[in-house]
FINUMI-91829 format. One line per field, with one value per residue (C-alpha): residue in three letters; x negated, y negated, z negated. Coordinates in pm, 1 decimal. Layout:
<pts>
code: c(Ala, ...)
x: c(X, ...)
y: c(Y, ...)
z: c(Z, ...)
</pts>
This chain:
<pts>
code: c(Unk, Unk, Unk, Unk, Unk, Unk, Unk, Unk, Unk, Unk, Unk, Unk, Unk, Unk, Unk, Unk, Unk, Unk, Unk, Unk, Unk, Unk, Unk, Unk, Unk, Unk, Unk, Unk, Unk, Unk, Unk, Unk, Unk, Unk, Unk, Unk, Unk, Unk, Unk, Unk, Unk, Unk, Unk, Unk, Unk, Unk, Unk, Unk, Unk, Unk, Unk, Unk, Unk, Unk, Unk, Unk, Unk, Unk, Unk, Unk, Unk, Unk, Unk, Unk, Unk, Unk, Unk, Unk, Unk, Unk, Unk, Unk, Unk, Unk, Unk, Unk, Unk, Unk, Unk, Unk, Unk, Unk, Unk, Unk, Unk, Unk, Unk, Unk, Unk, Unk, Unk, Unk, Unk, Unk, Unk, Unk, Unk, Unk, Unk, Unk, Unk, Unk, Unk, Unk, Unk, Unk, Unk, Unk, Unk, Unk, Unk, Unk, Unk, Unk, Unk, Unk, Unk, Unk, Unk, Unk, Unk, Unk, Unk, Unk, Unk, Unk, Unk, Unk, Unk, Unk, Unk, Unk, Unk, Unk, Unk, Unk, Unk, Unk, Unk, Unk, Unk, Unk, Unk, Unk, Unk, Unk, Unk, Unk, Unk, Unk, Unk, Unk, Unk, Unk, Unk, Unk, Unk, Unk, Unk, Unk, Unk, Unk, Unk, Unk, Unk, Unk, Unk, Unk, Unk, Unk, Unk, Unk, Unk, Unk, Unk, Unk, Unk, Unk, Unk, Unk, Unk, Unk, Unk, Unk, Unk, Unk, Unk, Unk, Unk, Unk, Unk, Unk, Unk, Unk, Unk, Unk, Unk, Unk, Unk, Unk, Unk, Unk, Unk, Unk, Unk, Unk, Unk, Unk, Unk, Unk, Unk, Unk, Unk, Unk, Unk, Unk, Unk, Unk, Unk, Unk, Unk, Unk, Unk, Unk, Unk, Unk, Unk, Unk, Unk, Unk, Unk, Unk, Unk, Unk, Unk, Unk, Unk, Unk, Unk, Unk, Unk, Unk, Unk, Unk, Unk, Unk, Unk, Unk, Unk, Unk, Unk, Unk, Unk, Unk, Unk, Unk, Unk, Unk, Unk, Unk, Unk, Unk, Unk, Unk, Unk, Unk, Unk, Unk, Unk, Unk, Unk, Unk, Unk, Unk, Unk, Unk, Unk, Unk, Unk, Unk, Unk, Unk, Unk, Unk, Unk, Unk, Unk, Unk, Unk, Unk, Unk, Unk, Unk, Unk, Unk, Unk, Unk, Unk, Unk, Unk, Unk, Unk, Unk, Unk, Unk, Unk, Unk, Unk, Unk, Unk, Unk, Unk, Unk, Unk, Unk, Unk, Unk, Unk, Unk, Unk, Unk, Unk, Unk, Unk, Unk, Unk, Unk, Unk, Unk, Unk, Unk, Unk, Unk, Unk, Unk, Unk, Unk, Unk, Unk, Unk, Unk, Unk, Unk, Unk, Unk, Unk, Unk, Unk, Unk, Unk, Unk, Unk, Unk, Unk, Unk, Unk, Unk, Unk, Unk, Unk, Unk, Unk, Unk, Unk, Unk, Unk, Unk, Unk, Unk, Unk, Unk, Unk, Unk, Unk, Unk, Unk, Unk, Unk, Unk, Unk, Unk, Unk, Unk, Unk, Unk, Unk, Unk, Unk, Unk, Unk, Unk, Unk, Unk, Unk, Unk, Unk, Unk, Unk, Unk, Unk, Unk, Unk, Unk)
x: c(2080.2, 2279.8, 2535.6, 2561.1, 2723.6, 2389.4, 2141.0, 2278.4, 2283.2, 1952.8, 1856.7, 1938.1, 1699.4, 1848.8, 2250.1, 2194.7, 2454.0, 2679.2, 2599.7, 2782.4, 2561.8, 2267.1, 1910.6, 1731.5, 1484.5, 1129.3, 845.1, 569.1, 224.6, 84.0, -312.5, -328.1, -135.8, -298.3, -209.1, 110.1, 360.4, 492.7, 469.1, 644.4, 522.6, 326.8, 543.4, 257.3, 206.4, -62.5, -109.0, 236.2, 504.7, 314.5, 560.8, 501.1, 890.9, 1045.5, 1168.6, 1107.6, 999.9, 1251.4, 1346.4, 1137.4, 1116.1, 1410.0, 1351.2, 1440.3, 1497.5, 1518.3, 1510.4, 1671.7, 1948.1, 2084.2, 2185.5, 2548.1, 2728.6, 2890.7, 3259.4, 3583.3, 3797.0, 4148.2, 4288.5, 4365.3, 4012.1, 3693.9, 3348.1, 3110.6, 2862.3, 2509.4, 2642.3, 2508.7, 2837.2, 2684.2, 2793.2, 3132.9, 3422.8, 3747.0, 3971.6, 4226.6, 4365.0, 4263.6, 4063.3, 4072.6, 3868.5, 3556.3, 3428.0, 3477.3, 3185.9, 2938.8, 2592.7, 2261.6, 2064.8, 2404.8, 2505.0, 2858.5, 3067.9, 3313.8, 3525.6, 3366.0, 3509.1, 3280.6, 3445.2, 3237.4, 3415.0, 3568.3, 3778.3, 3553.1, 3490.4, 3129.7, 3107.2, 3333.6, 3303.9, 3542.1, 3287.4, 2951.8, 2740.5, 2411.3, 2216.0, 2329.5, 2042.0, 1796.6, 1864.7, 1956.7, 2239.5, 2338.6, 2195.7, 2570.8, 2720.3, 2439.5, 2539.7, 2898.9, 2964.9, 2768.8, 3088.3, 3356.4, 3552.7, 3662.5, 3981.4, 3913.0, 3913.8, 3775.8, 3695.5, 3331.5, 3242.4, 2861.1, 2631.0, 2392.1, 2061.8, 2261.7, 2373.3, 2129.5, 1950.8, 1839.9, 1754.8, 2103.0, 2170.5, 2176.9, 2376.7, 2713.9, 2578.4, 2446.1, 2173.9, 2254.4, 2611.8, 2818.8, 3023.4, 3361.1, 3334.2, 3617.0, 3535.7, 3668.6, 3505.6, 3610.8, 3380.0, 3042.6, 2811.1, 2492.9, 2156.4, 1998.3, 1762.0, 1418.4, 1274.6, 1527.5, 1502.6, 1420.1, 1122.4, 1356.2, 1553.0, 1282.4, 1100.9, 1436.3, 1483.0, 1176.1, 1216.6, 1511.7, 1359.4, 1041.6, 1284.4, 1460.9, 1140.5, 1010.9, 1360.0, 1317.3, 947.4, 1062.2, 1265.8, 965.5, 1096.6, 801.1, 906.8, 1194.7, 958.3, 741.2, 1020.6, 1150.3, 829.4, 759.6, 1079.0, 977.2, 654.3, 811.2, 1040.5, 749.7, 508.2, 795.0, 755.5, 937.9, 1060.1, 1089.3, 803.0, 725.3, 573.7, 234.9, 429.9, 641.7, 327.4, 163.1, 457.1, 528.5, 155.4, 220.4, 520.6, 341.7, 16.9, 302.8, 442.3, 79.7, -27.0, 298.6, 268.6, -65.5, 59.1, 307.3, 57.5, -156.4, 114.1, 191.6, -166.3, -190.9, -567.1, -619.3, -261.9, -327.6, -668.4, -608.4, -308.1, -614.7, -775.4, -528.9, -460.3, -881.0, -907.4, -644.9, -758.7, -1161.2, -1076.7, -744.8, -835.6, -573.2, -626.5, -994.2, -892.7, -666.9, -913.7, -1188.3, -929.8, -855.9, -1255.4, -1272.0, -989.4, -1182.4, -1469.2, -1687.5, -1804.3, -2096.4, -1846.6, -1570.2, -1798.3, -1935.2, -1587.2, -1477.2, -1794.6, -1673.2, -1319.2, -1423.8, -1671.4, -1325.7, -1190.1, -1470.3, -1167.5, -1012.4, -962.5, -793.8, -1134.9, -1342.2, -1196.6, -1152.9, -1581.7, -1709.3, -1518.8, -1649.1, -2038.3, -2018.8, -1825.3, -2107.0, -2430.9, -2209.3, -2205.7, -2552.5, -2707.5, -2512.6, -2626.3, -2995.7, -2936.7, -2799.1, -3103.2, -3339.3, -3144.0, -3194.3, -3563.7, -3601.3, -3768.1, -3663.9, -3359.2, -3477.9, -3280.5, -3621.4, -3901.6, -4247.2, -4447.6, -4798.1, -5001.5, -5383.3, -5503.2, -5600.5, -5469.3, -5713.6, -5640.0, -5614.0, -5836.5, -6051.0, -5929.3, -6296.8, -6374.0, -6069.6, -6154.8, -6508.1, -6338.6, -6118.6, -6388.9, -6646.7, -6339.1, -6265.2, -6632.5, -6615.5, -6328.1, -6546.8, -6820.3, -6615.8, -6435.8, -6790.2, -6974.9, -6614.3, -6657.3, -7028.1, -6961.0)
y: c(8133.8, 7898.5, 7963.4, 7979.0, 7620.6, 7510.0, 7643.6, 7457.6, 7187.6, 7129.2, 7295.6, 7069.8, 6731.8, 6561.9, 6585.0, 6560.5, 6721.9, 6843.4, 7224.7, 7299.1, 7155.3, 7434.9, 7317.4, 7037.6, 7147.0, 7097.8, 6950.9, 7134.8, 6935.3, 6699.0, 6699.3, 6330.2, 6266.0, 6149.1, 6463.3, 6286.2, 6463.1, 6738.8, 7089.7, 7366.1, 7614.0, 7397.2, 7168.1, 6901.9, 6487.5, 6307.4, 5974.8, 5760.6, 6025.7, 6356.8, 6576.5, 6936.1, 7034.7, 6709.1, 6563.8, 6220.9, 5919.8, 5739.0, 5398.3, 5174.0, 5269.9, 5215.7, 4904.8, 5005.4, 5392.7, 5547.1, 5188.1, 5141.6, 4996.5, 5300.3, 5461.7, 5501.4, 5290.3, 5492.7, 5373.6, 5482.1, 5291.2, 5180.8, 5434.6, 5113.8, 4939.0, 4956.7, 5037.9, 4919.9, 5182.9, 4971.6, 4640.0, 4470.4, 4572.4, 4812.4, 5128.1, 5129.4, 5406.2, 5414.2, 5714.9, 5819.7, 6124.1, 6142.0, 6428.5, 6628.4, 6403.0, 6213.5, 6508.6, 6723.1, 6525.5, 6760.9, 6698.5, 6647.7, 6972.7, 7150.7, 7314.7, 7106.3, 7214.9, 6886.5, 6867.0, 6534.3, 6382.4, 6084.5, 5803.2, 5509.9, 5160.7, 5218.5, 5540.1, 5745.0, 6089.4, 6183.8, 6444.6, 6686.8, 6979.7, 7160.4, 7321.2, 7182.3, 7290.0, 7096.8, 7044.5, 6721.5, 6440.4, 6613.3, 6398.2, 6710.6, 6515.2, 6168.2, 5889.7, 5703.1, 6092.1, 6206.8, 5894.7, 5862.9, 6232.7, 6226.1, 5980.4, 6199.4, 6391.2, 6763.2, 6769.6, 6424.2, 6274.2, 5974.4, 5667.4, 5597.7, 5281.2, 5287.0, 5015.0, 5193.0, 5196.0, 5446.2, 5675.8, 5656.9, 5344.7, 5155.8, 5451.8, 5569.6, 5966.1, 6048.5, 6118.4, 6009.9, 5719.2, 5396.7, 5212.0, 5036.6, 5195.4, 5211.7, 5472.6, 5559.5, 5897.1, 6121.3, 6306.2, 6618.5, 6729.7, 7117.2, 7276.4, 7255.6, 7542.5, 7598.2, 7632.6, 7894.3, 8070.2, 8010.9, 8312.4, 8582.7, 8454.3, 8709.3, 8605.1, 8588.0, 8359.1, 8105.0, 8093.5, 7975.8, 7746.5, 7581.1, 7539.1, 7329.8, 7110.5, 7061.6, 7010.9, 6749.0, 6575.9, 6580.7, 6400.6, 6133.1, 6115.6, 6060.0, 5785.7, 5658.5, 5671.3, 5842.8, 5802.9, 6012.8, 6248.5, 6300.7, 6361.4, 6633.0, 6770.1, 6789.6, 6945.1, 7237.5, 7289.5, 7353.9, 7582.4, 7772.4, 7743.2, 7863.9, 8175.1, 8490.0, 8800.1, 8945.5, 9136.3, 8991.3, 9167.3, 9061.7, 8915.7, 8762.4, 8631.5, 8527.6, 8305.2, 8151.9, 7976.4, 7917.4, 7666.9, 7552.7, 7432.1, 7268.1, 7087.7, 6969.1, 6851.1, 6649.9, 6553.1, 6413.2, 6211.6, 6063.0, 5951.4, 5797.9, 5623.2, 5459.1, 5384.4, 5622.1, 5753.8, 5926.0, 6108.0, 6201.9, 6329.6, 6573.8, 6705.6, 6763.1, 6922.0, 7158.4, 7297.4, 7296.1, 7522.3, 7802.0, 7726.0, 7552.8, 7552.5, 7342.5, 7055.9, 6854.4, 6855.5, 6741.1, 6508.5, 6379.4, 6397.8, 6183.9, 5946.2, 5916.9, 5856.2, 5599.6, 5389.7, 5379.0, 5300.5, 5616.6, 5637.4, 5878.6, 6127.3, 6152.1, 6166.8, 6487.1, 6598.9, 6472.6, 6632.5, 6987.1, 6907.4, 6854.3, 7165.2, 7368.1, 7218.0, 7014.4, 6896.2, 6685.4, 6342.9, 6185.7, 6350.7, 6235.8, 5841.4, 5846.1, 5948.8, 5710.4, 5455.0, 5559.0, 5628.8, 5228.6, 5104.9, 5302.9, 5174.3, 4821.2, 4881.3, 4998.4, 4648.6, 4455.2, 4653.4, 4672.4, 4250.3, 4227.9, 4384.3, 4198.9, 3880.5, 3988.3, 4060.3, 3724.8, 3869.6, 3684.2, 3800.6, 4105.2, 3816.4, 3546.0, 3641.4, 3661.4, 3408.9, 3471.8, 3197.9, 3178.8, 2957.6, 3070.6, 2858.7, 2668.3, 2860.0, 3237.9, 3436.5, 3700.1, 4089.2, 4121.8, 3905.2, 4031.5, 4388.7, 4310.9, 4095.3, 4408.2, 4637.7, 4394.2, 4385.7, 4746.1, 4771.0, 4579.1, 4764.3, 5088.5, 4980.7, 4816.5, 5154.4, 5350.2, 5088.9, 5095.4, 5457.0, 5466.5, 5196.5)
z: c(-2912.3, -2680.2, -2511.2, -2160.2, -2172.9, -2298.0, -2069.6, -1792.4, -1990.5, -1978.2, -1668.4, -1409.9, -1542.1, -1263.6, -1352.4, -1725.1, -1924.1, -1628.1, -1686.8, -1372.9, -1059.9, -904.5, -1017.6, -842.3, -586.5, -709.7, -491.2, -370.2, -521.0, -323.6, -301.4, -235.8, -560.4, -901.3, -1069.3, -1162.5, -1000.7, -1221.5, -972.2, -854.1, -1073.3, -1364.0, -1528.8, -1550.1, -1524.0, -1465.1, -1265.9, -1162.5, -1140.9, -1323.8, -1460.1, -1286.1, -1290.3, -1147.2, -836.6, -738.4, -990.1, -1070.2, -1227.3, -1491.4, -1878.7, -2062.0, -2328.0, -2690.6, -2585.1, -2916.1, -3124.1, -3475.9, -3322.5, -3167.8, -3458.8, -3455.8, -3685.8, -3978.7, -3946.8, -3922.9, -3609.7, -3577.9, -3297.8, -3069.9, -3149.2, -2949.0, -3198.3, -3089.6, -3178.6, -3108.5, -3225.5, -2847.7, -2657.1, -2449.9, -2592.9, -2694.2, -2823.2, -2861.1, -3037.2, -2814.7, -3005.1, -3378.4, -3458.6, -3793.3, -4026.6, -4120.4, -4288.6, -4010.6, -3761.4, -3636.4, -3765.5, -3560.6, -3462.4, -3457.0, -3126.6, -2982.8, -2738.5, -2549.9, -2250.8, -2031.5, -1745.9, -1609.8, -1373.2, -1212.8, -1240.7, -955.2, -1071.8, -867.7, -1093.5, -1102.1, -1373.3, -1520.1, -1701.3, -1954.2, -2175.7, -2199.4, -2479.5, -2592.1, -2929.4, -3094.8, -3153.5, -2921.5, -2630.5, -2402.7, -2236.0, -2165.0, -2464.8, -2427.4, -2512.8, -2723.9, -2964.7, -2936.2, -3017.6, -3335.7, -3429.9, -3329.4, -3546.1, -3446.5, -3208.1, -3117.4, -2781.9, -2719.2, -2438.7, -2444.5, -2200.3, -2148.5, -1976.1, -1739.5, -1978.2, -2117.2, -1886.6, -1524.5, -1554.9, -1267.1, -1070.0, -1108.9, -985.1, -594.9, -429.2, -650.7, -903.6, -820.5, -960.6, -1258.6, -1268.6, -1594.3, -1655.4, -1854.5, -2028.3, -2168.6, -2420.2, -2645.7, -2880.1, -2922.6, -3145.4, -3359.8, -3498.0, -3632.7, -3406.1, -3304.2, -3611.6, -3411.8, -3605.6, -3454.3, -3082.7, -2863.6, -2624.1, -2322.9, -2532.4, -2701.9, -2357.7, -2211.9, -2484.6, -2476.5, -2101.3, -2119.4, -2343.7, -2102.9, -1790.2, -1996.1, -2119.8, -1713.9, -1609.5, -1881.0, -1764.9, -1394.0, -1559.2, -1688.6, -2053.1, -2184.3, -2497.3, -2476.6, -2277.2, -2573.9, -2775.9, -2536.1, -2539.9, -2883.3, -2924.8, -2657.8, -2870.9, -3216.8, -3050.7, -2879.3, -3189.6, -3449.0, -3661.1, -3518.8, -3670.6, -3305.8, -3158.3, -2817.3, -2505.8, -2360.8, -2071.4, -2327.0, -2513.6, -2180.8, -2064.0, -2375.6, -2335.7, -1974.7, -2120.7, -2421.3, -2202.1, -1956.0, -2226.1, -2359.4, -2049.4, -1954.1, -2312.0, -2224.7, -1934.7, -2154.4, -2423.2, -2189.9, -2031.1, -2323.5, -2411.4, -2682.2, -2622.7, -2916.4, -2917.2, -2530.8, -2617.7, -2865.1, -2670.5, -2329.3, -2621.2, -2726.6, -2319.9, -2314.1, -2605.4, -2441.5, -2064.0, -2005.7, -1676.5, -1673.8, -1411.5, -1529.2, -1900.9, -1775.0, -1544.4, -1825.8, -2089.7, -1829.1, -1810.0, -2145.7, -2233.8, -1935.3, -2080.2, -2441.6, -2223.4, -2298.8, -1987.7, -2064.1, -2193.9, -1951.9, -1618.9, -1723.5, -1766.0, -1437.7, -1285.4, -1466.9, -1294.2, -930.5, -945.0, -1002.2, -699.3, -444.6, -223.0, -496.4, -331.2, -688.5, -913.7, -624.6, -652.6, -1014.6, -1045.0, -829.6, -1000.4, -1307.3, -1251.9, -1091.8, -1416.9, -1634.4, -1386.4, -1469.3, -1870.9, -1873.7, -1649.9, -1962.4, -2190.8, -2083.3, -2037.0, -2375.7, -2560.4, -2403.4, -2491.9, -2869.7, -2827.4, -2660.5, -2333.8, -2016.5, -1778.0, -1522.1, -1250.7, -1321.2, -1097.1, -1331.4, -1350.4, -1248.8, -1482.8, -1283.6, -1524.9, -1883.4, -2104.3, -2304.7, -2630.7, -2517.8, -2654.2, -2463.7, -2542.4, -2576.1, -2868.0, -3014.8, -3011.1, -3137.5, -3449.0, -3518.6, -3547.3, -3743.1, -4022.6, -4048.7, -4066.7, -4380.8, -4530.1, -4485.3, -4655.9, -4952.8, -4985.1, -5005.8, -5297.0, -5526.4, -5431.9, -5601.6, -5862.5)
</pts>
């Protein structure tokens, strides 16, 4: 399991990586929002900001956030040289005190334990801590660290100089980091180990686990790098839906898919912020087939039919969602706009057909002809033709039949 060093690690999605500030506050849910706040209590997203553990939104997506071109470069520096780990100058490192070898680098999924001290440009120190612990690759911590320390050898310490897109971003970390701030990171690395064995967790211990990794998905989301998100996320639900050798209580049990439907949902609001219908669909899905009644899986799941443009499907849906709760302002907007888009399909539709059967628009008035036209033919004289020549047939049919 981690250490202590790791659970605030991830704790506190606001000071990534810190491990030594109190957890953010988290807002109370705000009925006027699109379901896109993440709450309280539910760890959910839905419409502009919906992550159900987070604060307040934050800056735009990060370009490139988990790109080919962040893969560290495999290479050994000169002590006194910069490497410049992305090859765009934005991430750089420099060795400081050798460590104990190539062959001593910790490896991704492994559990790493560093000494950081973070300045601004200024010299102003806005993160230090002498033992922070957090699972290498998984994005639990700063991308500029994350990266760098997968290059460091054991005993090393290094100078890491980051460009902003790697550290806060453009939103930047109130009260202490500006927007678009780069920092200078310090940086020991004192000690790598295996990861936890999922199986043997104890159910205190996986739902902990998997919590961090949902708090860290909702800061990335409030970042609005919802790829990241997902990949926080996904993380969360492997840990959660891993085999166990550990009998868990019912509470146990019953919390455990509390956090997994909190990770599919914000998972959900991630997809579809990326335009991924069918990914966001089958994660509404998944949270429908533990809880009917989830309003914002089927608020999600409306919205995800509306924006394939099944309209017939997803009002029903929507319907089912504001019968669980009338007062829903969001469900009641998001209905109306979708029974006038389907009244809207259904006039082209119906306009459409009747193009193909070659019938005139319903917009041209009829036109009532008084005259007969000199070569109609009375319905009259036409039913008595009809019935003179199946009168014939009949009769044929009865002499062939004597014949």
């Amino acid at each position: 399991m981690a250490s202590s060093g790791q659970e605030t690690s991830g704790g506190s999605p606001g000071r990534a990586g810190t491990g030594t500030e109190p957890p953010c506050p988290e807002p109370a849910v705000d009925g006027a929002e699109d379901f896109e706040v993440l709450e309280e209590d539910e760890d959910d997203l839905s419409e502009p900001p919906p992550l159900e553990d987070v604060g307040r939104a934050r800056g735009p997506l990060r370009e490139d956030a988990q790109s080919s071109e962040q893969e560290p470069r495999e290479a050994v520096e000169d002590p006194q040289e910069w490497l410049d780990v992305l090859g765009s100058g934005l991430l750089k490192k420099k060795t400081l005190v050798p460590g104990q070898g190539v062959e001593s680098r910790p490896r991704k999924g492994q559990e790493v334990t560093v000494r950081l001290r973070a300045t601004l440009e200024d010299g102003n120190v806005v993160e230090e801590n002498p033992s922070l612990t957090f699972t290498l690759g998984d994005c639990d911590v700063l991308q500029a660290l994350d990266l760098c320390v997968q290059l460091m050898e054991m005993g090393e310490t290094a100078l890491i100089m980051s460009d902003a897109k790697y550290c806060y971003g453009a939103q930047g970390r109130s009260p202490d980091v500006p927007p678009n701030a780069a920092l200078t990171l310090e940086v020991e690395l004192l000690e790598a180990r295996d990861g936890p064995d999922l199986e043997l967790l104890s159910g205190k211990e996986k739902i902990g686990l998997a919590n961090r990794k949902r708090e860290r998905g909702n800061f990335y989301y409030q970042q609005a790098d919802y790829v990241l998100a997902i990949n926080s996320y996904d993380i969360a639900l492997k840990v959660i839906s891993s085999s166990s050798k550990v009998d868990f209580t019912p509470d146990e049990e019953a919390e455990l898919l509390d956090v997994k439907v909190k990770c599919l949902n914000n998972l959900a609001a991630s997809q579809l912020k990326l335009d991924h219908y069918e990914a966001a669909l089958k994660s509404c899905n998944l949270v429908l087939e533990h809880q009917p009644g989830n309003i914002k899986a089927l608020f999600r799941k409306g919205k995800v039919l509306a924006q394939q443009g099944e309209y017939r499907e997803a009002i029903p849906i929507l319907k089912a969602a504001l019968k669980l709760e009338p007062s829903n302002k969001t469900i009641h907007a998001e209905l109306s706009k979708l029974v006038k888009k389907h009244a809207d399909q259904k006039t082209v539709e119906t306009e459409m057909y009747r193009k193909m059967l070659g019938n005139p628009s319903t917009g041209s008035a009829p036109v009532k002809c008084k005259d007969k036209l000199p070569w109609s033919i009375p319905w009259k004289w036409l039913f008595g033709a009809t019935a003179i020549a199946l009168g014939g047939v009949a009769l044929s049919v009865v002499i062939a039949a004597r014949n």
